[in-house]
N, C-alpha and C positions, 0 to 999 in steps of 0.2 A: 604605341598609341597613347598620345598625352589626354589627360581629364579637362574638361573644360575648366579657366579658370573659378565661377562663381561655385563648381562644382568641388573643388579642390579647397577653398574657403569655406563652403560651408562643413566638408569631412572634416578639416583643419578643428573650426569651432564646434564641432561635435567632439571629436576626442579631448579638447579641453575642456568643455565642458562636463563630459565623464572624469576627468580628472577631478573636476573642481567637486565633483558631485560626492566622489569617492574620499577626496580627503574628508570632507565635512562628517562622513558617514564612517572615517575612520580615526580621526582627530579628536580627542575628547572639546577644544577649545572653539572648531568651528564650527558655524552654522549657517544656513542661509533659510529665509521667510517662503520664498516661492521659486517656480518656474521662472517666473519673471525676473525675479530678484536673480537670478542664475544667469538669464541670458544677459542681462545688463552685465554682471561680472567678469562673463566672457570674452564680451564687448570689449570693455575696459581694459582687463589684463591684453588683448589682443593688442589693440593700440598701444598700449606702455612697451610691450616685449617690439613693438614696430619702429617706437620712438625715443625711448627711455632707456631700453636697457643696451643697445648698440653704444649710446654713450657712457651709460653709467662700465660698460666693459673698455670703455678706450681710456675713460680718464682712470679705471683701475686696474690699467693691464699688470701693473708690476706686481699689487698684490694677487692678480688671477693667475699669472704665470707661476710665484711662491709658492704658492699652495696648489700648483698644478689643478689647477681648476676652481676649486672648491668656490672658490671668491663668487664664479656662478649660482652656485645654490643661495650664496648669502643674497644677491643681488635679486634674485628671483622669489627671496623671501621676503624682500624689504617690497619689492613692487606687490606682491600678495598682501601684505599689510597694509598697503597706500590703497589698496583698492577697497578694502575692509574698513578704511577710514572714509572713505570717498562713496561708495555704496550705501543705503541706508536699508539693512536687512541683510547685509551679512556682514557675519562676525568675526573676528579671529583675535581673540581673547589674548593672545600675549607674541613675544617673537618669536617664542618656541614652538608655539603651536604653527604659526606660519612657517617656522623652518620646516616643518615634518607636513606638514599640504606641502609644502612648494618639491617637498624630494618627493611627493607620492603624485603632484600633477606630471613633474619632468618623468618620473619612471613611466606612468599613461602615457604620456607621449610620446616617448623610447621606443615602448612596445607597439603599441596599436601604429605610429607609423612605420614601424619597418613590416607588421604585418600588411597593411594598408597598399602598401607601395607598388606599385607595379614590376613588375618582372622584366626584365628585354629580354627579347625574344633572342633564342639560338641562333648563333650562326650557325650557316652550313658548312661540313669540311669538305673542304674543296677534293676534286677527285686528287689520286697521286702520279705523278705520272711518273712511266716507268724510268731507268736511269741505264744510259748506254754502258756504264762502267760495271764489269763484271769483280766483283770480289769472293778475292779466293783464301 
C-alpha cells in the first residue's frame, strides 16, 4: 500500500524539519527565530536538494566518487549555508557549523526514513509438491 503523494511530502518535510530543528538545538553556531522561520527553511532546503544539488553532484561526480562520497556531505553543507544566507532568521554562523547541521540533518533523515518506510508485505510459500523421485 503506497501513501498518498501530498502525504509523503508532508512526512518527507516533517523529518526535515526535525533535522533542522535538531541541529540548531545541537550546533553551537545555528539558530533559527521561529516556527515560521523553520518552515520557510524547509521549504527552501527542499527545493535546492530537488534542483541544486542533482547538479551540483553531476558537475562534481569525480571529486564525490574520490572521496567515496564525502563530496555529499560537503555539497549539502554549502546548500545549508546558502539557505542561511537567503532566510532572514536563521543562522549558521560559519562552514563548520553547517558542515555538523548538515551531517546531523542527513543522519534524521537516514533514520526516521527507513523507520518511516513501509514494509512489503510477505509472500506466501507456495505449497511443495511432492517429488516422484525416491532417494536412497
Amino acid at each position: 500500500m503506497s501513501r498518498h503523494p501530498w502525504l509523503n511530502l508532508l512526512l518527507r518535510w516533517s523529518v526535515l524539519a526535525l533535522g533542522v530543528a535538531l541541529s540548531a538545538r545541537i550546533v553551537p553556531g545555528i539558530t533559527y527565530d521561529s516556527g515560521v522561520t523553520l518552515l520557510v527553511v524547509v521549504a527552501l532546503l527542499s527545493l535546492f536538494n530537488a534542483i541544486l544539488k542533482p547538479l551540483l553532484v553531476i558537475f562534481t561526480l569525480p571529486f564525490v566518487l574520490l572521496s567515496l562520497g564525502l563530496g555529499i556531505w560537503l555539497i549539502n553543507a554549502l546548500l545549508f549555508l546558502a539557505v542561511s544566507r537567503l532566510v532572514e532568521g536563521f543562522y549558521v554562523h560559519d562552514f563548520w557549523a553547517a558542515l555538523w547541521g548538515a551531517l546531523i540533518v542527513s543522519a534524521t533523515n537516514f533514520v526516521l526514513s527507513g523507520l518511516l518506510r513501509p514494509r512489503p508485505a510477505a509472500k506466501p510459500v507456495p505449497p511443495r509438491k511432492p517429488d516422484d523421485v525416491i532417494d536412497i
